[in-house]
MIDREN-776415 format. One record per residue (C-alpha): z, y, x; residue in one letter. Coordinates in steps of 0.25 Angstrom, whole numbers, plus 2048, in hexadecimal, padded with zeros to 3 digits. Example, Ala and Ser with C-alpha at 12.3 -4.5 7.8 and 13.67 -1.06 7.14 Angstrom:
BEGIN
pz = 81F, py = 7EE, px = 831, code = A
pz = 81D, py = 7FC, px = 837, code = S
This chain:
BEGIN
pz = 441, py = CF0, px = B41, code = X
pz = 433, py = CEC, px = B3E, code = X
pz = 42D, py = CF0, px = B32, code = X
pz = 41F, py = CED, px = B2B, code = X
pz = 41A, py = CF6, px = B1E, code = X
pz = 40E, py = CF4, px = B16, code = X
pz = 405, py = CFB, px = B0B, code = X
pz = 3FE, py = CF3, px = B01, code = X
pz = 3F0, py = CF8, px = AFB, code = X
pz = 3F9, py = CFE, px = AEE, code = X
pz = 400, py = D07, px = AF7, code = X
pz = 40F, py = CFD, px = AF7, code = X
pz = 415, py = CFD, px = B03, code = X
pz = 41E, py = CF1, px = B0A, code = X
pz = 427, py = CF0, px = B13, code = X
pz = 42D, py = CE5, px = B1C, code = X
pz = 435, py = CE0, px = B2A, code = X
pz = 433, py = CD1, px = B28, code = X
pz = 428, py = CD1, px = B33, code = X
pz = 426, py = CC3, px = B38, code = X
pz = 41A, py = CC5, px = B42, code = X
pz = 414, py = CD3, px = B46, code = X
pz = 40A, py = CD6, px = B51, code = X
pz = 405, py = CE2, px = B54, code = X
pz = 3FA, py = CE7, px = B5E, code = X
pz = 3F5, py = CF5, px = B64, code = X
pz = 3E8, py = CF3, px = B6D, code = X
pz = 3E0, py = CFE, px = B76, code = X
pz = 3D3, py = CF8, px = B72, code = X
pz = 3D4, py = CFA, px = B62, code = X
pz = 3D9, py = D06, px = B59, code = X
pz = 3E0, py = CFD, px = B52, code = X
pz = 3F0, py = CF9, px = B52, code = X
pz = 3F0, py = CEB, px = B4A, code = X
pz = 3FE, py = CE1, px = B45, code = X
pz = 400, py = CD7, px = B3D, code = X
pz = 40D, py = CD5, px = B36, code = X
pz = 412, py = CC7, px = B30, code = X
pz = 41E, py = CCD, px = B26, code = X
pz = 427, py = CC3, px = B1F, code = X
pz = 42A, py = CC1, px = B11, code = X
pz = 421, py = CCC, px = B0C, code = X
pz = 41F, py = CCA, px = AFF, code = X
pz = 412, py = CCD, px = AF8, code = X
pz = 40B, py = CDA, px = AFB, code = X
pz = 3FF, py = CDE, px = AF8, code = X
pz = 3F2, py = CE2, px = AFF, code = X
pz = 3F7, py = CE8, px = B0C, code = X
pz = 3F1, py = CF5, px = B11, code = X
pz = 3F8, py = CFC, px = B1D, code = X
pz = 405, py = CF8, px = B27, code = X
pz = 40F, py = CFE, px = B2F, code = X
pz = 418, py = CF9, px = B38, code = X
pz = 426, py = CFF, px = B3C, code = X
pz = 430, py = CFB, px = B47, code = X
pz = 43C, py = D04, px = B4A, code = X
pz = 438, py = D0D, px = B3E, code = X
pz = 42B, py = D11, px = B45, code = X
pz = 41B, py = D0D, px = B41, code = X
pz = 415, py = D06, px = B4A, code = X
pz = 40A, py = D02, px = B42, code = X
pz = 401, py = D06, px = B36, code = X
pz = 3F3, py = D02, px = B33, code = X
pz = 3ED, py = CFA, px = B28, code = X
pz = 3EE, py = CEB, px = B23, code = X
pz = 3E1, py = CE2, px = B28, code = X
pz = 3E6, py = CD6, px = B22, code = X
pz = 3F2, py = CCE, px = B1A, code = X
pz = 3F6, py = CC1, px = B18, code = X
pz = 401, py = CBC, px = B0F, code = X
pz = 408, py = CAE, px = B12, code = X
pz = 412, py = CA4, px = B0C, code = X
pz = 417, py = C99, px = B12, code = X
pz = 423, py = C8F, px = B13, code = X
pz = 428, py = C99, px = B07, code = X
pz = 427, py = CA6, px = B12, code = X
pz = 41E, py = CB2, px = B0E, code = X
pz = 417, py = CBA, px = B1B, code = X
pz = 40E, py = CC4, px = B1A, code = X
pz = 402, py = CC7, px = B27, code = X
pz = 3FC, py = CD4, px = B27, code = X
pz = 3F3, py = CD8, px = B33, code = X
pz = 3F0, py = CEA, px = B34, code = X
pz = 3EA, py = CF3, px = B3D, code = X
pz = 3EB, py = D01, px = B3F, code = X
pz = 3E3, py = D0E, px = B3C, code = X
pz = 3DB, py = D0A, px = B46, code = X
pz = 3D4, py = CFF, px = B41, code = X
pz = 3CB, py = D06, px = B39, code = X
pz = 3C3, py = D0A, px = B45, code = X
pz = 3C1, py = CFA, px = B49, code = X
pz = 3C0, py = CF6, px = B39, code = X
pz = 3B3, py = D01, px = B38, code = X
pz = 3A7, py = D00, px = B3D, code = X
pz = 39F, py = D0C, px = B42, code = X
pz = 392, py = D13, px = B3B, code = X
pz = 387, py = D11, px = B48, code = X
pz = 382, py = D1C, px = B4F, code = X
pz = 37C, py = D22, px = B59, code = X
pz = 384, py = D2F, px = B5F, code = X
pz = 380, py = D38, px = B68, code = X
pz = 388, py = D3C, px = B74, code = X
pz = 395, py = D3C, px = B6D, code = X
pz = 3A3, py = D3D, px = B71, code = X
pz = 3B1, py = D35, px = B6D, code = X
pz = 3B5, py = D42, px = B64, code = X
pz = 3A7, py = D3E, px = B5D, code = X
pz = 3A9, py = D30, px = B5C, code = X
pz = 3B7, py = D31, px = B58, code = X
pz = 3B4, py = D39, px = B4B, code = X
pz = 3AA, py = D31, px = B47, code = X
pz = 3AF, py = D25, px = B49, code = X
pz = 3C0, py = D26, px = B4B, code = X
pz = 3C4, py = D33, px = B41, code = X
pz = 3BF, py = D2D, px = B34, code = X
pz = 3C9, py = D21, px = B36, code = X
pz = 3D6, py = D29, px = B3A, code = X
pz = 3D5, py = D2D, px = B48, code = X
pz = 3DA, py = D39, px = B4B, code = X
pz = 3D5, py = D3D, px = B56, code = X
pz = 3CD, py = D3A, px = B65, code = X
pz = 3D1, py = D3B, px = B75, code = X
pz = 3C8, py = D39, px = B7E, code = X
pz = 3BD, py = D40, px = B88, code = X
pz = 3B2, py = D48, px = B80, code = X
pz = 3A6, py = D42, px = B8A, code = X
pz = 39A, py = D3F, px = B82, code = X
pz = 391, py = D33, px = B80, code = X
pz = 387, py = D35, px = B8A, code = X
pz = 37D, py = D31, px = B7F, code = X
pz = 37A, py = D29, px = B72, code = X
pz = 389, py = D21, px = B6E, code = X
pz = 385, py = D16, px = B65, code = X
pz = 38C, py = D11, px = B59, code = X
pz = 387, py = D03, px = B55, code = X
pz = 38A, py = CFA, px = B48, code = X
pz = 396, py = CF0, px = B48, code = X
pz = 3A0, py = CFA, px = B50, code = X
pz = 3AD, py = CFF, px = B4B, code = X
pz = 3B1, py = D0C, px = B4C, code = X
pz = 3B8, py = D0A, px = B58, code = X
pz = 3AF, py = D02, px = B5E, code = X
pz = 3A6, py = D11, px = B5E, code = X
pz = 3B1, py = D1A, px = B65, code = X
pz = 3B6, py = D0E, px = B6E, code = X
pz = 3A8, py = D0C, px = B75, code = X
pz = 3A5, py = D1C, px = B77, code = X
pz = 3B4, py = D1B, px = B7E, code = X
pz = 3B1, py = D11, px = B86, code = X
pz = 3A2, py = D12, px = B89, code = X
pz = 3A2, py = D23, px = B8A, code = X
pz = 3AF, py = D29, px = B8E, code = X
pz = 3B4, py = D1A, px = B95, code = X
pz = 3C1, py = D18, px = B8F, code = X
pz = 3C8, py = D10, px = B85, code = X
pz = 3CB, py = D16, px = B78, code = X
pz = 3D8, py = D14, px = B70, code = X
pz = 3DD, py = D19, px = B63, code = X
pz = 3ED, py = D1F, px = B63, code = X
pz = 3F9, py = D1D, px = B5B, code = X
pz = 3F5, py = D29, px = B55, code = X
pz = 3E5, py = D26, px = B51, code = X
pz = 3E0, py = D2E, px = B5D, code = X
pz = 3D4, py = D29, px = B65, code = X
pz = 3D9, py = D2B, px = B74, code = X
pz = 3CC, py = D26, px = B7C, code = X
pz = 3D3, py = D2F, px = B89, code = X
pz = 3D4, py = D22, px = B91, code = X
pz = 3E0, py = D26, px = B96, code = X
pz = 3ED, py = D1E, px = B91, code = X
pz = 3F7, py = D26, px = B87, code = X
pz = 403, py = D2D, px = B8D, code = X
pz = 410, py = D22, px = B8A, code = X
pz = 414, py = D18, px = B95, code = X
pz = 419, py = D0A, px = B91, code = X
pz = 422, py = D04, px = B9B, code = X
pz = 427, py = CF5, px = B9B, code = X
pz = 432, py = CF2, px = BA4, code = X
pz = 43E, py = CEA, px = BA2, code = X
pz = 446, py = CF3, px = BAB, code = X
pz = 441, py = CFF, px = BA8, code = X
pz = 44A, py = D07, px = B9E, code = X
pz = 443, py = D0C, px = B92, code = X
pz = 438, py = D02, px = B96, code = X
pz = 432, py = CF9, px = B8C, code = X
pz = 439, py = CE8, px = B91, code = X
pz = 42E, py = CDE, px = B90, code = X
pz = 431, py = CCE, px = B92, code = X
pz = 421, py = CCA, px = B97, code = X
pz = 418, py = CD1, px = B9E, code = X
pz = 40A, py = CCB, px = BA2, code = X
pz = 3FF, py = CD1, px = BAC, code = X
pz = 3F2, py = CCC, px = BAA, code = X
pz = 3E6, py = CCC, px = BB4, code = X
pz = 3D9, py = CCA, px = BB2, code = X
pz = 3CB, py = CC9, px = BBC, code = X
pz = 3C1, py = CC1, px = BB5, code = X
pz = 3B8, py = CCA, px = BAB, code = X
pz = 3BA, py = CD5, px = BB2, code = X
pz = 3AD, py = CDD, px = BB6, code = X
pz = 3AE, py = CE3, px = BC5, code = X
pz = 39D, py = CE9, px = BC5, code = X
pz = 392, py = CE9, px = BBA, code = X
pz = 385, py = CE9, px = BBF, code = X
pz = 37B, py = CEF, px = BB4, code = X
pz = 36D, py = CF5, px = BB1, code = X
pz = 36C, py = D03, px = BAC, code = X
pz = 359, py = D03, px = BAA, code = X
pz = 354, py = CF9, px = BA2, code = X
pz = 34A, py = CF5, px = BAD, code = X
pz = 355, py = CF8, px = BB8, code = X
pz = 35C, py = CED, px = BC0, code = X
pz = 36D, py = CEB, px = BBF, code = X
pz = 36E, py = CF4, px = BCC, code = X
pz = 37B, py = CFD, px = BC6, code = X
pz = 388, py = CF9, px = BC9, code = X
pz = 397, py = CFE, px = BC4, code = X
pz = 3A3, py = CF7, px = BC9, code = X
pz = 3B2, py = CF8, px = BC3, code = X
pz = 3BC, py = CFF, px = BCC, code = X
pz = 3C7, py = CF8, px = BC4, code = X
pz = 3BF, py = CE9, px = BC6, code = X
pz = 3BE, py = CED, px = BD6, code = X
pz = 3CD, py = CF2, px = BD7, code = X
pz = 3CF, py = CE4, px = BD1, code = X
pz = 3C5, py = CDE, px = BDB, code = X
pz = 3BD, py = CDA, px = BCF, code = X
pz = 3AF, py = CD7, px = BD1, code = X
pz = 3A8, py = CD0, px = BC7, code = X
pz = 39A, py = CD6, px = BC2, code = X
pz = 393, py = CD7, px = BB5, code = X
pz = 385, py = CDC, px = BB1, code = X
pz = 380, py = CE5, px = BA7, code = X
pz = 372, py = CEA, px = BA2, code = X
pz = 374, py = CF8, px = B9E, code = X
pz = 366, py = CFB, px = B9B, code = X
pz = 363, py = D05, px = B91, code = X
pz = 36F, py = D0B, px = B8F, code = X
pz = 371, py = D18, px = B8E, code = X
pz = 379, py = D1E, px = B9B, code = X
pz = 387, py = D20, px = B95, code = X
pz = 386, py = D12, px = B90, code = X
pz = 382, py = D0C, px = B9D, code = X
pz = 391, py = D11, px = BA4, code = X
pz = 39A, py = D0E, px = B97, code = X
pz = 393, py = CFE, px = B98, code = X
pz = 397, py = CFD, px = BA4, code = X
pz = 3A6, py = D02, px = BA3, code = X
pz = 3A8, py = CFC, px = B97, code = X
pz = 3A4, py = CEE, px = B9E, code = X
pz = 3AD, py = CF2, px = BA7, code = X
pz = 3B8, py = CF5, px = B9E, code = X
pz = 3B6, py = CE9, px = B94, code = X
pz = 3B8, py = CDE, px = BA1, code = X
pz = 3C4, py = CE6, px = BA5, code = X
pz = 3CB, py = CE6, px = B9A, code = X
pz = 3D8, py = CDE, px = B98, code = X
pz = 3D7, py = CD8, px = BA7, code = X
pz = 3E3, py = CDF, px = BAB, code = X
pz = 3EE, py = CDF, px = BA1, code = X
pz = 400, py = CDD, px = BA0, code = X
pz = 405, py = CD8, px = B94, code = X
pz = 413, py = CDC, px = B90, code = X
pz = 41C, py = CD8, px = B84, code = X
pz = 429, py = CDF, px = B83, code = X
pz = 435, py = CDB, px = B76, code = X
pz = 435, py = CE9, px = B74, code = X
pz = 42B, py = CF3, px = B6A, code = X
pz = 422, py = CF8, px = B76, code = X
pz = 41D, py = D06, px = B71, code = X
pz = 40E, py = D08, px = B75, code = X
pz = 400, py = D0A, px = B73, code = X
pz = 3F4, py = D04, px = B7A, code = X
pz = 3F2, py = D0F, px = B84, code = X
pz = 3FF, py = D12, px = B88, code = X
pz = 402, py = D12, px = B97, code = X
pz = 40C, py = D06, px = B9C, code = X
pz = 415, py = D05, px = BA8, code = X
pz = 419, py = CF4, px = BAA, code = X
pz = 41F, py = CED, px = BB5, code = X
pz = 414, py = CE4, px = BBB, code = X
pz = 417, py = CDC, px = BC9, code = X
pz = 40A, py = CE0, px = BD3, code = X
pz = 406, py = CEC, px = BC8, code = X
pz = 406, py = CF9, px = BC5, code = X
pz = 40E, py = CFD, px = BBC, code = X
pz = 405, py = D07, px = BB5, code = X
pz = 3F7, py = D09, px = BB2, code = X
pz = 3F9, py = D03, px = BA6, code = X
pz = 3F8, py = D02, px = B95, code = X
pz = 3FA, py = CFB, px = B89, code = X
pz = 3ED, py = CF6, px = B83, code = X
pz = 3F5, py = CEE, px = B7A, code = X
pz = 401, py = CEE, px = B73, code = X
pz = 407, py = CE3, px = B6A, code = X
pz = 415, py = CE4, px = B62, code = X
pz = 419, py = CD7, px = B5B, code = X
pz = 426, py = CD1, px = B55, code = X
pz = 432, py = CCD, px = B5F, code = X
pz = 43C, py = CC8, px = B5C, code = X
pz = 43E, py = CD1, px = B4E, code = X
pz = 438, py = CDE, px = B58, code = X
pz = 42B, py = CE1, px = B5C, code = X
pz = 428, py = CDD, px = B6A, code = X
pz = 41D, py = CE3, px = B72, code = X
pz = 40F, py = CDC, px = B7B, code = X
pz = 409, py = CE7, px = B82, code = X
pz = 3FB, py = CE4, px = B8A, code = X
pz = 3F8, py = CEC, px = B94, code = X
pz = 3ED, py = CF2, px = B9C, code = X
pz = 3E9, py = CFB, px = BA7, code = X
pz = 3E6, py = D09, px = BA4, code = X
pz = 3D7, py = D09, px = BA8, code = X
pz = 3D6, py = D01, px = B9C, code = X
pz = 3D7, py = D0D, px = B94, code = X
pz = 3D1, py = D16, px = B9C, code = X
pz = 3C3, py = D0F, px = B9D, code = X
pz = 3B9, py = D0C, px = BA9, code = X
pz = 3B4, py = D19, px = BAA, code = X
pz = 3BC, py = D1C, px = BB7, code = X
pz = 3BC, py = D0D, px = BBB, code = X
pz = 3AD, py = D0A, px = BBE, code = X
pz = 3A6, py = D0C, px = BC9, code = X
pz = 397, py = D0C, px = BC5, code = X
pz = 38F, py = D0C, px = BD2, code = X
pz = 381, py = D0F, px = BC9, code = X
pz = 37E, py = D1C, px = BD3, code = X
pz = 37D, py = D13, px = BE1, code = X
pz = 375, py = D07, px = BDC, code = X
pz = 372, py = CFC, px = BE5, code = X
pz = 367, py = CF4, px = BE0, code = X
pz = 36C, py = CE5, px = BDF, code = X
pz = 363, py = CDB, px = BE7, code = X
pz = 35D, py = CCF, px = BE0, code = X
């Protein structure tokens, strides 16, 4: 059974299972779990300050109200509230600017992630080649995600347990859909999407400020996929560490999202963005892949399950995945 619970600003708690709508997501590219919950015949409550859901007697949610909206209509009372998780705080709170000096994720992560709840850091201990700077306007996360994915290459995620994991290496479960499978997850739709155009195959781009666009790094992912569209970039004046990470993260940014299944199952799909997945596609492998995005939402009086799937490279960044022919250039004629 599904059940919602929430606390007002004056500590009251209320419960209740007349749910009309719920939709709930879990991304890799935030820190933040959101719902929004339509309940039925609510009665009135006060100012709302926190939610949990339950389904089956377990949590699956908890985070704090960002909005609600009382209606009436046709004599029926409903009640919208829209939350987030823990997480939100490091999206809600911008950063103090800075300038730090060669530092590393366990630096960044106590000044920017610890004050807010996180517990804790996984990831490489590589340095910052140089100055990292923290300019005005980005949230705290907005800080930690650009030294993930500009120094150490990888997309960083926040876990179930408010752990920083910036590893770029997928957790230890496995997913797996089939409908013949026992002890498999049944889905009714499964959708493979494909897409070319956007995709970078080279960047062309100049690293002196009087130099000429003579360096080249080319995607091995774009060529296995015969991909060869180019793009150029003036890299001038950017400090060496910078210059790779541009480059990459180009790379990355074109790449992302052109690959993906989609699959929706009746059943409540436990998961996290991350988790590895084994699915039944014609012409595919069947691995190499994970959930970037999972979505529970009302069925039928359960939840059902949409999970978006990616490939795993996703999460383990470009480092490994350019080819950046810089050392052998070849003067382009004019």
């Amino acid at each position: 059974m599904l059940s919602i619970e929430l606390t007002d600003l004056d500590g009251r708690r209320y419960m209740s299972d007349q749910i009309e709508r719920l939709e709930f997501s879990n991304r890799l590219d935030t820190p933040a779990q959101s719902i929004l919950v339509t309940l039925l015949r609510p009665g009135w409550v006060g100012e709302l300050v926190t939610l949990r859901a339950f389904y089956g007697g377990e949590l699956f949610f908890e985070g704090q109200v960002d909005e609600q909206e009382y209606r009436r209509s046709a004599g029926q009372d409903e009640l919208e509230i829209g939350a987030r998780s823990a997480g939100a705080a490091l999206l809600d709170n911008e950063a103090i600017p800075a300038a730090y000096n060669c530092p590393c994720l366990e630096d960044l992560y106590k000044l920017h992630l610890k004050p807010y709840g996180v517990r804790g850091c996984r990831g490489s201990a590589e340095r910052c080649g140089a100055v990292f700077p923290v300019y005005a306007g980005m949230s705290e996360w907005d800080v930690v995600r650009g030294f993930c994915t500009g120094v150490l290459g990888v997309l960083p995620r926040l876990t179930e347990g408010m752990i920083l994991d910036a590893t770029g290496q997928p957790t230890g479960t496995t997913v797996v859909f089939d409908n013949l499978r026992p002890g498999a997850y049944r889905y009714t739709s499964l959708s493979v999407r494909c897409v070319r155009s956007g995709v970078i195959g080279e960047i062309v781009y100049r690293s002196e400020r009087d130099g000429a666009y003579i360096y080249r790094a080319r995607s091995k992912t774009a060529q296995r996929r015969a991909i060869t569209a180019r793009q150029v970039m003036n890299l001038s004046g950017a400090a060496d560490w910078e210059k790779g990470s541009a480059v990459s993260r180009r790379f990355l940014a074109s790449e992302l999202g052109s690959e993906e299944i989609v699959v929706k199952s009746p059943q409540y799909v436990r998961c996290r963005p991350g988790d590895r997945v084994c699915v039944p596609v014609p012409g595919r492998e069947t691995d190499g892949w994970t959930v970037y995005e999972i979505n529970y939402y009302l069925f039928g009086g359960e939840l059902g399950s949409r999970a978006v799937l990616r490939p795993e490279r996703e999460i383990r960044g470009w480092s490994d995945n350019v080819a950046d022919t810089a050392a052998v250039v070849t003067r382009q004629s004019t």
